[in-house]
PQR file of N, CA, C, O and H, with PARSE charges and radii, in Angstrom:
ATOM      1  N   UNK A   1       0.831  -1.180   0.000 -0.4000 1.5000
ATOM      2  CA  UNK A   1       0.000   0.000   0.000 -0.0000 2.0000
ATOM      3  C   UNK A   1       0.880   1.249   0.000  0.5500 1.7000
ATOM      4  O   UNK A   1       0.550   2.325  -0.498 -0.5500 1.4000
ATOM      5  N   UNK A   2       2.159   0.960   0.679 -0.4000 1.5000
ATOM      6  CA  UNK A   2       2.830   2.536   0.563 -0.0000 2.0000
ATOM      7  C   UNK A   2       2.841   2.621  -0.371  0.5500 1.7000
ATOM      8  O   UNK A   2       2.343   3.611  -0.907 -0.5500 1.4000
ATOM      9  H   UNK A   2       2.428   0.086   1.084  0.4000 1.0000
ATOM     10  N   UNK A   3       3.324   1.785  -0.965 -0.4000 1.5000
ATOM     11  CA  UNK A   3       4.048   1.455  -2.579 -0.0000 2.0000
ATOM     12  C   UNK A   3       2.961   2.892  -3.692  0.5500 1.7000
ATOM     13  O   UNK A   3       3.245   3.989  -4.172 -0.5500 1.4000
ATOM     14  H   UNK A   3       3.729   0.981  -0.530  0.4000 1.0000
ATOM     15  N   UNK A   4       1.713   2.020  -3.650 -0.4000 1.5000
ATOM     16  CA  UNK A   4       0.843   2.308  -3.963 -0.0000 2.0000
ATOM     17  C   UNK A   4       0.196   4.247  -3.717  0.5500 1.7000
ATOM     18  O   UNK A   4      -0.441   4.867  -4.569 -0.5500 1.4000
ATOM     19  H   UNK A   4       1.482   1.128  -3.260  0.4000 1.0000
ATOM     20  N   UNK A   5       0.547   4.694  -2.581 -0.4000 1.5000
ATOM     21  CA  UNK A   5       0.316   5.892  -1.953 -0.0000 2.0000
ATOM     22  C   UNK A   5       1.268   6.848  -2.442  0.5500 1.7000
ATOM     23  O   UNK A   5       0.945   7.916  -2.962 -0.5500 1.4000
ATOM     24  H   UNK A   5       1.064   4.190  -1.890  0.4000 1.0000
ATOM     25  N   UNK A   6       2.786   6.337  -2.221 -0.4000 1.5000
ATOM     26  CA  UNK A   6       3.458   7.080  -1.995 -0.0000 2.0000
ATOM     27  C   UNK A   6       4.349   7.515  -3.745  0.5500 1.7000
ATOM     28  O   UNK A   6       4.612   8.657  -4.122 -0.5500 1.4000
ATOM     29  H   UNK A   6       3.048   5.469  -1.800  0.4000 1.0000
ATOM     30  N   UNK A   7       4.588   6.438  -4.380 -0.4000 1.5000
ATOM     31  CA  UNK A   7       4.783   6.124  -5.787 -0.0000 2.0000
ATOM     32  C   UNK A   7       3.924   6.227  -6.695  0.5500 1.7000
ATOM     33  O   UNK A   7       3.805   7.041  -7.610 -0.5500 1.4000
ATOM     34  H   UNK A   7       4.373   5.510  -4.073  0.4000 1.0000
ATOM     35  N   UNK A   8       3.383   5.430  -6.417 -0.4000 1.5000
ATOM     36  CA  UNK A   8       2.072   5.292  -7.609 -0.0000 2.0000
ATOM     37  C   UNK A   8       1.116   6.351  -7.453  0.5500 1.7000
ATOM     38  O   UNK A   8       0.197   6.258  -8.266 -0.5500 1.4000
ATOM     39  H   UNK A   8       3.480   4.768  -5.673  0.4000 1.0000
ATOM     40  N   UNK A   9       1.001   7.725  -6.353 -0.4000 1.5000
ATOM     41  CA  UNK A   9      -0.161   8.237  -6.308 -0.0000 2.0000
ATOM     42  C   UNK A   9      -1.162   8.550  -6.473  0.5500 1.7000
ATOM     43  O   UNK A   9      -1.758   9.483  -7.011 -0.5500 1.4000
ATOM     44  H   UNK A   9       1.747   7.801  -5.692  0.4000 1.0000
ATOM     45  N   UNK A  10      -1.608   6.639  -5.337 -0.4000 1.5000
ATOM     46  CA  UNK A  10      -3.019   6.419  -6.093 -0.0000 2.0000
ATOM     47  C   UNK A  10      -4.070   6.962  -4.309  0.5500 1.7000
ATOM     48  O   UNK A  10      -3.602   6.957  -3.170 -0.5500 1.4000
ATOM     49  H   UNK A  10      -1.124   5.881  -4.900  0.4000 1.0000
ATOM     50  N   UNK A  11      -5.404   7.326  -4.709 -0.4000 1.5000
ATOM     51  CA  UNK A  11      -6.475   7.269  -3.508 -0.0000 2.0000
ATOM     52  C   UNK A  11      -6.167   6.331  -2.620  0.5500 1.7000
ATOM     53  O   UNK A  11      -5.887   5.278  -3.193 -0.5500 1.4000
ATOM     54  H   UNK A  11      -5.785   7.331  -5.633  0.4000 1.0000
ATOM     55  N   UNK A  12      -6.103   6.270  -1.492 -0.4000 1.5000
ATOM     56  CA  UNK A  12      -6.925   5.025  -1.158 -0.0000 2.0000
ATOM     57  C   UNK A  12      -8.104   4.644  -1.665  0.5500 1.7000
ATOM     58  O   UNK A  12      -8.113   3.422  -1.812 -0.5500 1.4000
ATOM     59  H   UNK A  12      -6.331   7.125  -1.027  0.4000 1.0000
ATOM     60  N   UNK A  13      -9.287   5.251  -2.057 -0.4000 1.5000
ATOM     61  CA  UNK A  13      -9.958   4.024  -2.977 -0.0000 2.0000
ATOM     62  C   UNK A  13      -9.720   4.012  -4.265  0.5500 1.7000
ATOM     63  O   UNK A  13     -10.766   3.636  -4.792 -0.5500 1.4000
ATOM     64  H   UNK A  13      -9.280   6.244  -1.937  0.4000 1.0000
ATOM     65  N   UNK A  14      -8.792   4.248  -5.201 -0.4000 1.5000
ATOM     66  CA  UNK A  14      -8.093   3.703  -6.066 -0.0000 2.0000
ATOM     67  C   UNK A  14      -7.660   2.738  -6.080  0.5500 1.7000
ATOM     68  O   UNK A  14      -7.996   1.948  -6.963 -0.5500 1.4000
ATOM     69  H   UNK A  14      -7.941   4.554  -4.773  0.4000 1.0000
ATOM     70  N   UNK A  15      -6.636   2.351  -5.011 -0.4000 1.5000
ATOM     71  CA  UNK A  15      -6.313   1.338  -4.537 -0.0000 2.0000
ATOM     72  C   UNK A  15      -7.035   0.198  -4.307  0.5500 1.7000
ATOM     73  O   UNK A  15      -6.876  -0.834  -4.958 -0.5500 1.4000
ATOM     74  H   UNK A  15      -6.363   2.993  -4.295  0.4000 1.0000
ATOM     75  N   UNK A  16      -7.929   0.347  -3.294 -0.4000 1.5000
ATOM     76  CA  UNK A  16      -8.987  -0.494  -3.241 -0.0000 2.0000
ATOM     77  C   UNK A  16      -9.234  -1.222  -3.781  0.5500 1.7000
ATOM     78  O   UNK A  16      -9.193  -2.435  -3.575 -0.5500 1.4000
ATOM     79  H   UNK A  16      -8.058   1.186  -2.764  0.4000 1.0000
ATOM     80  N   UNK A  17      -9.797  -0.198  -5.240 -0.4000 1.5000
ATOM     81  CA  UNK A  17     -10.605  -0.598  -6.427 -0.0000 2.0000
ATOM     82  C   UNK A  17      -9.737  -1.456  -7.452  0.5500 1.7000
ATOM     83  O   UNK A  17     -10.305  -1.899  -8.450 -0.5500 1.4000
ATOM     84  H   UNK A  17      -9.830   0.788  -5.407  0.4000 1.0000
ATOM     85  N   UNK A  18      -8.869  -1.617  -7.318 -0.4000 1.5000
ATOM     86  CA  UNK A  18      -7.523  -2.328  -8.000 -0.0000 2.0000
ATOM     87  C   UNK A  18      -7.744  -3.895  -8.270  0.5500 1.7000
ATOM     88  O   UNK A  18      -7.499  -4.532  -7.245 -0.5500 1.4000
ATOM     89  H   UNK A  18      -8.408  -1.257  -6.507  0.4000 1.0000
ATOM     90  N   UNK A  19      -8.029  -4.484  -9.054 -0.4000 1.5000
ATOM     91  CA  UNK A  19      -8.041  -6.143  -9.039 -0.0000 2.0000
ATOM     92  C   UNK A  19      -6.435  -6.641  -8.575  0.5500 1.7000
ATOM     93  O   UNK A  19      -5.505  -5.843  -8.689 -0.5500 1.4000
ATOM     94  H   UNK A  19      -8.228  -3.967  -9.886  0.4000 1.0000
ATOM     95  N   UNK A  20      -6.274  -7.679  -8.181 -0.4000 1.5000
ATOM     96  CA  UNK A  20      -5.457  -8.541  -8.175 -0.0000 2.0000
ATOM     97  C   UNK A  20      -3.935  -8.270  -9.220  0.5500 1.7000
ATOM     98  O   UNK A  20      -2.765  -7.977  -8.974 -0.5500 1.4000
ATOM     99  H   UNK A  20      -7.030  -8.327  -8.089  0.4000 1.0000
ATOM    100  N   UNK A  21      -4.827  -8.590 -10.605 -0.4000 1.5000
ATOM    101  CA  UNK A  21      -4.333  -8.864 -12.025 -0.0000 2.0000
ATOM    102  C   UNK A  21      -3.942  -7.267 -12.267  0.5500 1.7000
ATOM    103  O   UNK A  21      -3.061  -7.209 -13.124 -0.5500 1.4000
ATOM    104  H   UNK A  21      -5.778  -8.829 -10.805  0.4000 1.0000
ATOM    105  N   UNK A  22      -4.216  -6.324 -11.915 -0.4000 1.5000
ATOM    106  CA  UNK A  22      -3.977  -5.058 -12.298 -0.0000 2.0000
ATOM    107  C   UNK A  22      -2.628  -4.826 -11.359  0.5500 1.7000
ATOM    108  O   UNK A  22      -1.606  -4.414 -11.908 -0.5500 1.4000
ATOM    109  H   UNK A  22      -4.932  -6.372 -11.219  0.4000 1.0000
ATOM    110  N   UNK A  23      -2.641  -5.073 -10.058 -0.4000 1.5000
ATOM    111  CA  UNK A  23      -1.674  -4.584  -9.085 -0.0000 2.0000
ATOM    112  C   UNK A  23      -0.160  -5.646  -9.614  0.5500 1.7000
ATOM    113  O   UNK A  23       0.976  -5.172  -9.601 -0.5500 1.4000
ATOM    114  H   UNK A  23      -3.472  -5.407  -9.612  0.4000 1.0000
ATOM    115  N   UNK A  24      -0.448  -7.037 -10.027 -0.4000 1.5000
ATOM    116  CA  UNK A  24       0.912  -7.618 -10.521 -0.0000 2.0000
ATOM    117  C   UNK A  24       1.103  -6.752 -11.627  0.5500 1.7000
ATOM    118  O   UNK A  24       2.327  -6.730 -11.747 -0.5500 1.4000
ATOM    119  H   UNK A  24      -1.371  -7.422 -10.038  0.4000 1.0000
ATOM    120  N   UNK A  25       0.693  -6.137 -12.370 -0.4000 1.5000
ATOM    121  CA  UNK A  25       1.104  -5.496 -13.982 -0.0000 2.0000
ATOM    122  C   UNK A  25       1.529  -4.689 -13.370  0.5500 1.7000
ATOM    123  O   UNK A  25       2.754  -4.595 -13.448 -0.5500 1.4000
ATOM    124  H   UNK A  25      -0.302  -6.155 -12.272  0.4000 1.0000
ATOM    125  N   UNK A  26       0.805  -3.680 -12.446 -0.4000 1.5000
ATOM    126  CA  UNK A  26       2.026  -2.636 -12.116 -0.0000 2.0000
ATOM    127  C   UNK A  26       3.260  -3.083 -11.465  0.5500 1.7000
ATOM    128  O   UNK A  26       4.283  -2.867 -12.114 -0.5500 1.4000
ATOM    129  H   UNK A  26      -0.191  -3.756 -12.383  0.4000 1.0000
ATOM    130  N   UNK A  27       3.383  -3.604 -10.433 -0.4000 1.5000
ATOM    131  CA  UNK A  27       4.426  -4.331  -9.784 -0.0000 2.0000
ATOM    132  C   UNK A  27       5.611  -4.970 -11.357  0.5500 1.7000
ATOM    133  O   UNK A  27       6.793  -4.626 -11.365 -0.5500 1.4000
ATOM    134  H   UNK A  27       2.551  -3.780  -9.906  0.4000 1.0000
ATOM    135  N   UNK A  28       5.201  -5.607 -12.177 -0.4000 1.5000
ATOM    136  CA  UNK A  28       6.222  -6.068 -13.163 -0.0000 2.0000
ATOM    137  C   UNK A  28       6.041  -7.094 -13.072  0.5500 1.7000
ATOM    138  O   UNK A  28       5.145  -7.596 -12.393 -0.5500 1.4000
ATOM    139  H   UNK A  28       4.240  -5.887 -12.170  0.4000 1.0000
ATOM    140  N   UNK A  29       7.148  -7.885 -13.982 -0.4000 1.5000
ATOM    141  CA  UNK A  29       7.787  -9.524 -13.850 -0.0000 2.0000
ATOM    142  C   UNK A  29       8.066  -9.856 -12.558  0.5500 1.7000
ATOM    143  O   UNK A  29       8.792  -9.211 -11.801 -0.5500 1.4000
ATOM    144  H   UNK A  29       7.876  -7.477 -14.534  0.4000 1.0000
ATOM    145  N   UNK A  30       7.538 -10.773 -12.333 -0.4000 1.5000
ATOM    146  CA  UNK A  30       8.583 -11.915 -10.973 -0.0000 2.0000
ATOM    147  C   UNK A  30      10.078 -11.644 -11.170  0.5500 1.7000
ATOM    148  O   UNK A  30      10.664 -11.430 -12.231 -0.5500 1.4000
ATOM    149  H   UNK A  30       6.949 -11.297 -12.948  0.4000 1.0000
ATOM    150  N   UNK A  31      10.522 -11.691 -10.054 -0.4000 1.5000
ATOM    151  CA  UNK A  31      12.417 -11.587 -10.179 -0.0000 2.0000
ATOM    152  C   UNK A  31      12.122 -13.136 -10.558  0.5500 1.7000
ATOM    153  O   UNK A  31      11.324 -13.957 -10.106 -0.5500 1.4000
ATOM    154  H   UNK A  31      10.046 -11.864  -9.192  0.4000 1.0000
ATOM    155  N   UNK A  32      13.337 -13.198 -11.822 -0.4000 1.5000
ATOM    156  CA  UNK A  32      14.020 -14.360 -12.446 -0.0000 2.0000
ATOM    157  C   UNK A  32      13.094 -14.238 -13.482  0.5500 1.7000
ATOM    158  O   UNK A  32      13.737 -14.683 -14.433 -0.5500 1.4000
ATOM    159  H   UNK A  32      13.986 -12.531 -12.189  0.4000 1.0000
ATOM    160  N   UNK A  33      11.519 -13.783 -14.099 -0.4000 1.5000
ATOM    161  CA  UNK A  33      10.767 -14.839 -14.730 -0.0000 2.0000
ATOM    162  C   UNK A  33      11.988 -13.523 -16.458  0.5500 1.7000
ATOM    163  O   UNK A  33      12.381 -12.388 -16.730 -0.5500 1.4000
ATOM    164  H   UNK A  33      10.996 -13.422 -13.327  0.4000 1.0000
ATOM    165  N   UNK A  34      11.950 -14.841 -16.911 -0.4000 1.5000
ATOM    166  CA  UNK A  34      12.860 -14.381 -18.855 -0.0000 2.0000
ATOM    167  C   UNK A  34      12.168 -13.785 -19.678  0.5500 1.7000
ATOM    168  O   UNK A  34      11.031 -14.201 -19.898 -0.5500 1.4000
ATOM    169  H   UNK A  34      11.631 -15.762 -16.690  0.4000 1.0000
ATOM    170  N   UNK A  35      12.606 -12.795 -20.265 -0.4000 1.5000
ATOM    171  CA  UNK A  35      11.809 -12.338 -21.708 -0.0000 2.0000
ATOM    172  C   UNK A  35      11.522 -13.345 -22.391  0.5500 1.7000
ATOM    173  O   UNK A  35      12.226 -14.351 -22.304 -0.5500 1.4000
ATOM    174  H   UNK A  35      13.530 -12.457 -20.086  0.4000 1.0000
ATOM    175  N   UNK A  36      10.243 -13.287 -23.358 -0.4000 1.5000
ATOM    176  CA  UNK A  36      10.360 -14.509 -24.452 -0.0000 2.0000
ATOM    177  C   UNK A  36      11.302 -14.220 -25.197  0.5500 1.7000
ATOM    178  O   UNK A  36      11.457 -13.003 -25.309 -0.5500 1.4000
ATOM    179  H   UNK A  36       9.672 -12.469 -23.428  0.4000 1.0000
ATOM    180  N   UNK A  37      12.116 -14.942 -25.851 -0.4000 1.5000
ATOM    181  CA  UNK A  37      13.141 -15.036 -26.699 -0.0000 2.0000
ATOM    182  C   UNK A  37      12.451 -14.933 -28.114  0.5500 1.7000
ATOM    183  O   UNK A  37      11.231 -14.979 -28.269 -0.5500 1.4000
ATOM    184  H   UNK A  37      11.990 -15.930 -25.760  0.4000 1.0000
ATOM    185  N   UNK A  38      13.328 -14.796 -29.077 -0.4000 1.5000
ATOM    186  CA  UNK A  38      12.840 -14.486 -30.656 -0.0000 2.0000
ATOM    187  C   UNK A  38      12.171 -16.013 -31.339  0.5500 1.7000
ATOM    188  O   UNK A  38      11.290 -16.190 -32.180 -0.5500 1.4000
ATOM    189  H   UNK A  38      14.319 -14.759 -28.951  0.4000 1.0000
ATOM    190  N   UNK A  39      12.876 -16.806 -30.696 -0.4000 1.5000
ATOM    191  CA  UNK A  39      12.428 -17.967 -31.024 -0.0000 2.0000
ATOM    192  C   UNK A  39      10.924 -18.485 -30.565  0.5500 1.7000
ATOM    193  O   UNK A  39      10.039 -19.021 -31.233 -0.5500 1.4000
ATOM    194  H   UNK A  39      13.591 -16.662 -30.012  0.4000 1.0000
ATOM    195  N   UNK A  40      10.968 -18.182 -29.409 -0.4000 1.5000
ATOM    196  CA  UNK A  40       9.893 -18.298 -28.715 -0.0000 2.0000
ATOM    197  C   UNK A  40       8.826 -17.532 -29.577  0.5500 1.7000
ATOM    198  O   UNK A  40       7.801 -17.982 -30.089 -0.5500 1.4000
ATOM    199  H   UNK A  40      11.687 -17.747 -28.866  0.4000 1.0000
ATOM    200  N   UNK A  41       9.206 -16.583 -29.595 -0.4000 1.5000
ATOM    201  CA  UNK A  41       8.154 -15.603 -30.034 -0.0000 2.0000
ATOM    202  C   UNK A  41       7.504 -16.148 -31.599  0.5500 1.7000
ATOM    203  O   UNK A  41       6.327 -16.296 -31.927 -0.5500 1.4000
ATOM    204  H   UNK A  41      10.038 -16.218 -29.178  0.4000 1.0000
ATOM    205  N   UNK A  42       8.648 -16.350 -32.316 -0.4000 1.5000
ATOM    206  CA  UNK A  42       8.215 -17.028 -33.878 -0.0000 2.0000
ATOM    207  C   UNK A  42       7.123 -17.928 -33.809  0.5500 1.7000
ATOM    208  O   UNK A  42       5.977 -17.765 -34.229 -0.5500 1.4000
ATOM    209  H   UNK A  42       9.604 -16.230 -32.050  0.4000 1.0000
ATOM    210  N   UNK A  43       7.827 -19.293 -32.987 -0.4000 1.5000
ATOM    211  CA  UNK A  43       6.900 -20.530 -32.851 -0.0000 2.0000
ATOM    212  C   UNK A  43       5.506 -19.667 -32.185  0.5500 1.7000
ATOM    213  O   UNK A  43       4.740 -19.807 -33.138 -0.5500 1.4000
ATOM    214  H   UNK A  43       8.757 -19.426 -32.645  0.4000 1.0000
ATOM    215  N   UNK A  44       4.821 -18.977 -31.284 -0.4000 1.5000
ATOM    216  CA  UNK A  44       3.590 -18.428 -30.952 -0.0000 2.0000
ATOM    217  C   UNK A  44       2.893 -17.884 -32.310  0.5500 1.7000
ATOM    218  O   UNK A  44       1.722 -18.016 -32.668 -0.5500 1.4000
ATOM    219  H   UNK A  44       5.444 -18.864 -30.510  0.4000 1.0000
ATOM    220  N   UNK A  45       4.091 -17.162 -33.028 -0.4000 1.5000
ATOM    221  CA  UNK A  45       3.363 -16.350 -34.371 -0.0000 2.0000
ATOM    222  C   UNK A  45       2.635 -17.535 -35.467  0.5500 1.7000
ATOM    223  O   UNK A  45       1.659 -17.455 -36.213 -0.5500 1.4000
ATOM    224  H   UNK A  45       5.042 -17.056 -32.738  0.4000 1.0000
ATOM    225  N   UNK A  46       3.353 -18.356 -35.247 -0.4000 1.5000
ATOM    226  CA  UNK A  46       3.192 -19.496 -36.305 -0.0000 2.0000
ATOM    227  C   UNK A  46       1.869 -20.055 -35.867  0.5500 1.7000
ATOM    228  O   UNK A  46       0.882 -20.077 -36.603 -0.5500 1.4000
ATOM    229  H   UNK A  46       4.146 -18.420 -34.641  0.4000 1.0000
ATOM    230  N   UNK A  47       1.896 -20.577 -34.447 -0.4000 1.5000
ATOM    231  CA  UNK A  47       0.815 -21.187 -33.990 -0.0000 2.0000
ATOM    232  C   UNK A  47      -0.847 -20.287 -33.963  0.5500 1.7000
ATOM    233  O   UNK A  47      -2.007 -20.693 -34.027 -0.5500 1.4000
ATOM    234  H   UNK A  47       2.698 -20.559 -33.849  0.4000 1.0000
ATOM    235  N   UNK A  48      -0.370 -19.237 -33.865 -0.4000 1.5000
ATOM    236  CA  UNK A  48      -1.607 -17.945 -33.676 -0.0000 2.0000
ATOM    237  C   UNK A  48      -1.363 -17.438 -34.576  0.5500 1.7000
ATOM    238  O   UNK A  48      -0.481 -16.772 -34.034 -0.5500 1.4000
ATOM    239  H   UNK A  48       0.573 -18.908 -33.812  0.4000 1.0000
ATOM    240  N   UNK A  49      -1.331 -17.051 -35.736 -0.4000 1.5000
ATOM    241  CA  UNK A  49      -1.667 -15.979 -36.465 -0.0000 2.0000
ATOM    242  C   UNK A  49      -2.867 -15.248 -36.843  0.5500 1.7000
ATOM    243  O   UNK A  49      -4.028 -15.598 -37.058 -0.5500 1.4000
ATOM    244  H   UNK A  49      -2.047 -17.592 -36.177  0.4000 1.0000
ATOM    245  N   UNK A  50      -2.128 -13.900 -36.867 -0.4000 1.5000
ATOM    246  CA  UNK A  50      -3.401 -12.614 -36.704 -0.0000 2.0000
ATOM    247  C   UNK A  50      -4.203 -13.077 -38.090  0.5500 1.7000
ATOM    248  O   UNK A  50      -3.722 -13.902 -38.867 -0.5500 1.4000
ATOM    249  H   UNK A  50      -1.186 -13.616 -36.692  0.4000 1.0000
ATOM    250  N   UNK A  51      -5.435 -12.460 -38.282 -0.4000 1.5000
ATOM    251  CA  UNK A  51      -6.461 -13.326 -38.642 -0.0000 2.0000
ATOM    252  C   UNK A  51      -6.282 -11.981 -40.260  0.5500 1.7000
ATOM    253  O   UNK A  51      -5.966 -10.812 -40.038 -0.5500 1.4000
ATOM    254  H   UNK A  51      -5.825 -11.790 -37.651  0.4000 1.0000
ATOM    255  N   UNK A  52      -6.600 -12.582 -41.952 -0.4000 1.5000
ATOM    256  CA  UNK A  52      -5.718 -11.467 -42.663 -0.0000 2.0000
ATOM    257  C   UNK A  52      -6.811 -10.116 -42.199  0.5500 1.7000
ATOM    258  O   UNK A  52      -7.772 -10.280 -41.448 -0.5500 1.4000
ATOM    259  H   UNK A  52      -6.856 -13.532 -42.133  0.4000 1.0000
ATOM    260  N   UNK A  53      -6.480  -8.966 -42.736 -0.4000 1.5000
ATOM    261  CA  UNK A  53      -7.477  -7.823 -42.823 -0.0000 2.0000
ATOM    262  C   UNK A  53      -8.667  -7.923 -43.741  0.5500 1.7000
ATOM    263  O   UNK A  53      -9.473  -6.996 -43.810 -0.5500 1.4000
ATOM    264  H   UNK A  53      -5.700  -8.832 -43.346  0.4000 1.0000
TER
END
C-alpha cells in the first residue's frame, strides 16, 4: 500500500478498487521470470496468427 500511496499516487480508494491482475502489472515480472526469446516468439506467431485484414 505505501508502494501504492506514496509512488504510484493512487487514492486510497483507487487502490482499493484495484483487481489482483492489475496490481501484478504494475508491480512487473517476478524476479528471475525471462523475456520470451525471438524464437519463442516465432513458434507463438506461427501457432496464432493474426487473422488477414
Amino acid at each position: 500500500m505505501r508502494l501504492a500511496f506514496t509512488r504510484w499516487g493512487l487514492a486510497p480508494a483507487a487502490f482499493w478498487a484495484l483487481t489482483p491482475r492489475e496490481i501484478a502489472a504494475a508491480l512487473g515480472p517476478a524476479p528471475g521470470t525471462a523475456a520470451t526469446d525471438r524464437g519463442a516468439f516465432e513458434r507463438l506467431m506461427r501457432r496464432f496468427p493474426d487473422p488477414p485484414a
